[in-house]
C-alpha positions as CSV (number, residue, x, y, z in Angstrom):
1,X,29.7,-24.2,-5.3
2,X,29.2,-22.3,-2.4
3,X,26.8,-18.9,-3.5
4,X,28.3,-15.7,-2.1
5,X,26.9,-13.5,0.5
6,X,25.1,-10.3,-1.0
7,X,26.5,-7.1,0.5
8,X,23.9,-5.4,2.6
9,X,24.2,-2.1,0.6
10,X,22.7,-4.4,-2.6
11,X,20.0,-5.8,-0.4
12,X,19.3,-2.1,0.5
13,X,19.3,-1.2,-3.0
14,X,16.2,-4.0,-4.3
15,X,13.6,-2.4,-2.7
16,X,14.3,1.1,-4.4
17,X,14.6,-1.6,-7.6
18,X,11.3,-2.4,-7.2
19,X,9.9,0.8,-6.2
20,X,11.0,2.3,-9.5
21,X,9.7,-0.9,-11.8
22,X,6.5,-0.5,-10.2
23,X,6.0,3.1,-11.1
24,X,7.6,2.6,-14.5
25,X,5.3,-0.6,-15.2
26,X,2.2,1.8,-14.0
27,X,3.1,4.0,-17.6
28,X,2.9,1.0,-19.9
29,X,7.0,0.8,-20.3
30,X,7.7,-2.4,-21.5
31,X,11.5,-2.5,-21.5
32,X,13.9,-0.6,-20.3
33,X,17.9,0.2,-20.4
34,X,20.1,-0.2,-17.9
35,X,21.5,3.3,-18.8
36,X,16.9,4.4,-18.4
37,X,16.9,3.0,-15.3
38,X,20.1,5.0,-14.1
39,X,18.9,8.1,-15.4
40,X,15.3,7.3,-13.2
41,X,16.9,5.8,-10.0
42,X,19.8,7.9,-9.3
43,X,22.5,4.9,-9.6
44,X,24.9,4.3,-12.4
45,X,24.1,2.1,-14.9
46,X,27.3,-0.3,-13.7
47,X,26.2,-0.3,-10.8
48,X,22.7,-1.4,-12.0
49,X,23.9,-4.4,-13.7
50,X,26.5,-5.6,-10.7
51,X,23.6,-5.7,-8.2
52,X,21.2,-7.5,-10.4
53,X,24.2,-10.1,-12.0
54,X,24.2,-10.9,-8.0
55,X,20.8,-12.7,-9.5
56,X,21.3,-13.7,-12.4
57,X,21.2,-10.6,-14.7
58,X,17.8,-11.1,-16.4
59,X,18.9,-8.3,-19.1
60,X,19.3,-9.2,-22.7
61,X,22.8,-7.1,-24.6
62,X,20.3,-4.7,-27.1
63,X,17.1,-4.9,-25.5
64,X,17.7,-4.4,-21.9
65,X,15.4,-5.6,-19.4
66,X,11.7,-6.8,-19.8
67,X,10.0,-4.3,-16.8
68,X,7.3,-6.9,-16.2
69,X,10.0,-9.7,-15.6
70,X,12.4,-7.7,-13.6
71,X,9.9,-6.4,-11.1
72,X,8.5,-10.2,-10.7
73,X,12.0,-11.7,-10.3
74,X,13.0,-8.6,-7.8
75,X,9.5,-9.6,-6.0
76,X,10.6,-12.9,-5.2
77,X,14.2,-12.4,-4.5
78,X,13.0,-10.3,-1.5
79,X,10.5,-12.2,-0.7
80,X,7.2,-9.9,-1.4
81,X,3.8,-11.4,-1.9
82,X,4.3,-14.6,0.3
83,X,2.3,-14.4,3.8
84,X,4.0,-13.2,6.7
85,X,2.2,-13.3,9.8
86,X,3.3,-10.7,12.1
87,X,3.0,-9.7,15.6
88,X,3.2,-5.8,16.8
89,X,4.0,-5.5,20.7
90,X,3.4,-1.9,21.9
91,X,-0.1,-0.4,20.9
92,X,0.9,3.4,20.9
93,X,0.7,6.0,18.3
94,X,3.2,4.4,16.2
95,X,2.0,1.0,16.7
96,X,-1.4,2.3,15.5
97,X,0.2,3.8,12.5
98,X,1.9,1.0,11.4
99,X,-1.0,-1.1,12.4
100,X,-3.1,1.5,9.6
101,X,-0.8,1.2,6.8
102,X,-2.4,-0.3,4.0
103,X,0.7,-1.0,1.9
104,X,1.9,-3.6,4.5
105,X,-1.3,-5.9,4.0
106,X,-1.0,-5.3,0.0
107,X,2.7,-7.2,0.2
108,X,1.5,-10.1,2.5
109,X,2.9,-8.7,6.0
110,X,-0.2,-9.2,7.9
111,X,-0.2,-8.0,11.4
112,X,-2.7,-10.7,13.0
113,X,-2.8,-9.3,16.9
114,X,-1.1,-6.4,18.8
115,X,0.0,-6.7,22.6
116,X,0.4,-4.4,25.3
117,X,0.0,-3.6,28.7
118,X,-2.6,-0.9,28.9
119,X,-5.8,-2.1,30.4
120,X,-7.9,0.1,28.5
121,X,-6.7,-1.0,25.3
122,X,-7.3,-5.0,25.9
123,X,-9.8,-6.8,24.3
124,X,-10.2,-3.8,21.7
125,X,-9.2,-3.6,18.4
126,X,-6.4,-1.3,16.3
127,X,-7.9,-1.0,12.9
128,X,-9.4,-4.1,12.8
129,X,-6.6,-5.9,15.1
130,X,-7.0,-7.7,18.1
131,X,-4.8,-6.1,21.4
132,X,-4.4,-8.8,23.9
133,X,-2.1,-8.3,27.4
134,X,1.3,-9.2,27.2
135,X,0.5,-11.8,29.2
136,X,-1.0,-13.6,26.5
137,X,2.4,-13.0,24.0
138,X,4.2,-17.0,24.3
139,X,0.8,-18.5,24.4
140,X,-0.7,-16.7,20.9
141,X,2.7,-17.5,19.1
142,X,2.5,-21.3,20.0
143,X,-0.7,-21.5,18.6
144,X,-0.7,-19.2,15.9
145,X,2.3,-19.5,12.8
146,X,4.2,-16.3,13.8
147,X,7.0,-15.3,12.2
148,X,7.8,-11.6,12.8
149,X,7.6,-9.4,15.5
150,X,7.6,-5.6,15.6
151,X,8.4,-3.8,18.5
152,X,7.1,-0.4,18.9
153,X,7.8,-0.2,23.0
154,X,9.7,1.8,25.3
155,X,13.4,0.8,24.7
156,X,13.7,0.1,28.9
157,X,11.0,-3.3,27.7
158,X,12.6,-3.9,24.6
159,X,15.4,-6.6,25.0
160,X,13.1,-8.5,27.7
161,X,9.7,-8.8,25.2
162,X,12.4,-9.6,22.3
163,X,13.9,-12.2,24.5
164,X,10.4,-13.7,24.9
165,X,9.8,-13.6,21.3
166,X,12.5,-15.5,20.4
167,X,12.2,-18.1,23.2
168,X,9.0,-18.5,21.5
169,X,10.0,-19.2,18.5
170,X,9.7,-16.0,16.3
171,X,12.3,-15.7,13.5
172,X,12.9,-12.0,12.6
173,X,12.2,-8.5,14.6
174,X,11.1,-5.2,13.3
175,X,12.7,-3.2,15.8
176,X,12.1,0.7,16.2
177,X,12.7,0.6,19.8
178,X,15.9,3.2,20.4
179,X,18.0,0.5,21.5
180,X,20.6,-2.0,20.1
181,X,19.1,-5.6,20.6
182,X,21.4,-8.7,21.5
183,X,19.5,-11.7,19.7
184,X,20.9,-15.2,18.7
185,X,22.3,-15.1,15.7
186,X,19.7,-17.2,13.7
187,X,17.6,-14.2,14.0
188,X,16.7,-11.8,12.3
189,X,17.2,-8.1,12.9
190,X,15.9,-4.9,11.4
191,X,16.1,-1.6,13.1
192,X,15.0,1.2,12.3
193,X,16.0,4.3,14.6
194,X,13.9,7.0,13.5
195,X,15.9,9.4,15.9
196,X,19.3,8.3,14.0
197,X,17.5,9.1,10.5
198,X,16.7,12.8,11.6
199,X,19.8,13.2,13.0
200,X,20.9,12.1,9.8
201,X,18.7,14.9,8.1
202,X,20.2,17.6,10.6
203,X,23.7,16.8,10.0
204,X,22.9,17.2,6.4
205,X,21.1,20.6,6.9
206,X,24.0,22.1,8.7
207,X,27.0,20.7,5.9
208,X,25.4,20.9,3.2
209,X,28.5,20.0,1.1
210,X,28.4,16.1,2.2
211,X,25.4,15.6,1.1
212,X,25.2,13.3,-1.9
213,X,22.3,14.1,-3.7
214,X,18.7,12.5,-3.9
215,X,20.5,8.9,-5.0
């Protein structure tokens, strides 16, 4: 039988899953309700048990759900803990900050070299990281097992280096370049447009009454 697509909205949701198990796991909970869960995350206990049914359920009817069990099984449904050699294109200030953040090692995303165009940053290091020229960006994929690639650029370089990734045979892009990327579609997409997120916040700030609550 043909499985069915996930929604994106319950792929969005796993993470915050995760999240939550994590912390609760960190207070010795062993088990918890669906009806626990929903009074912790902010989402209805239906809804709960519709996303994780999408997997299987792993909830007994009485007991709930094992927190232990349910964080592992929600760790490898996304896909956390396995190694993910990354690439980050664009050494600037929030190249250097993603490059810094610890949690990204600690899940198995492991940015191995960083590329730009600045002479002054080439042949350095970002927090341990190798910057090599752009030059050097097909050449370092085809030797090296590359899977992602983060662009942290100026959005007028953003489709040509993401062109050139994919010609070289990355699979997925991290992209928070302000610009809407045409890929294959084989690959992989995530943006994130931090300017769309604070105008997000703003619209919020200024009608208050649409806002949904901290859900």
């Amino acid at each position: 039988m043909k499985k069915m697509k996930v929604s994106i909205a319950v792929i969005k949701r796993l993470p915050k899953y995760y999240r939550y198990l994590g912390m609760i796991e960190e207070k010795g909970i062993i088990r918890i309700s669906s009806q626990e869960l929903s009074s912790i995350t902010g989402l209805t206990a239906s809804q709960i048990r519709q996303d994780l049914n999408h997997f299987g359920g792993f909830g007994q009817q009485g007991y709930g759900y094992n927190v232990k069990e349910l964080k592992n099984e929600i760790e490898k449904i996304i896909g956390i803990k396995e190694e993910y050699s990354a690439i980050l294109i664009g050494a600037g200030n929030l190249g250097h900050a993603i490059v810094n953040y610890e949690g990204f090692k600690n899940n198995g995303f492991n940015i191995v070299a960083v590329f730009d165009t600045k002479n002054e940053l080439i042949g350095k290091k970002l927090a341990g990281v190798p910057v090599y020229s752009i030059d050097k960006l097909e050449a370092f994929i085809e030797k090296n097992n590359v899977t992602i690639g983060v662009l942290t650029l100026p959005k007028n370089f953003a489709q040509q280096i993401a062109d050139r990734l994919v010609h070289a045979g990355v699979k997925g892009l991290w992209n928070f370049a302000p610009i809407d990327l045409v890929l294959p579609d084989e690959i992989v997409l995530e943006d994130v447009h931090l300017d769309e997120s604070l105008y997000t916040l703003t619209y919020y700030l200024n009608n208050p009454g649409d806002y949904p609550g901290n859900h």
